[in-house]
N, C-alpha and C positions, 0 to 999 in steps of 0.2 A: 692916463698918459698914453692913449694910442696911437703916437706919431712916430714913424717907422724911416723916418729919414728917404724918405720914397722917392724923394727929388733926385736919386741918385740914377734910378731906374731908368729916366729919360732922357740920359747921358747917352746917345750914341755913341759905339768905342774908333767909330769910323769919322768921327771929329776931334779928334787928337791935336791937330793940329790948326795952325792958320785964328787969325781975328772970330769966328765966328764961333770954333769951337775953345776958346777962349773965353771966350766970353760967359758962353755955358759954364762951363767950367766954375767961373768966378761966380753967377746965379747960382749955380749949384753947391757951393759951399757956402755960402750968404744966407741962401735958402735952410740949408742944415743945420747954420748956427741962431738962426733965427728960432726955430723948431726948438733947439737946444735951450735956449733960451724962455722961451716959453714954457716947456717942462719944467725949468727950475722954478721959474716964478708961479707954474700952477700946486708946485710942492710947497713953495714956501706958503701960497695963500692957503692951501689944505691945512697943513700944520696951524696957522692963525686959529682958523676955523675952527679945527679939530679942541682946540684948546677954550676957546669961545662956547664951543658946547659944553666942556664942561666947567669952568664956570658958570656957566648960566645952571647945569645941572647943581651945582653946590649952593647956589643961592635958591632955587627952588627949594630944596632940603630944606635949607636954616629957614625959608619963609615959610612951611610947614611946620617944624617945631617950634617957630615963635608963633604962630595961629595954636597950635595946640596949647602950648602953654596959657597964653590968654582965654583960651576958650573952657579951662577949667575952675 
């Protein structure tokens, strides 16, 4: 998750005001929450993931000691 919210950066502080710097404004919070956004849902698919391997690591196990078993 190395999104730094960097859209903020390119906020001149000399557009304060008026339609244009407005607007920015509005991109730049959109832009942030967007970011924000993305972080969560790349945590929540980590977490799937993360759970998915082991799963998959726990049935490797039991298909190992069910081949051992058989193989005696």
């Amino acid at each position: 998750m190395g999104y730094n919210k960097i859209w903020w950066n390119y906020r001149p502080d000399f557009w304060t005001t008026g339609t244009i710097g407005t607007e920015m404004r509005d991109i730049a919070k959109r832009m942030t929450s967007l970011v924000d956004q993305l972080q969560r849902k790349e945590a929540y698919y980590w977490q799937k993931f993360s759970a998915m391997e082991q799963s998959v690591s726990q049935m490797q196990a039991q298909g190992s000691w069910i081949a051992s078993a058989f193989a005696k």
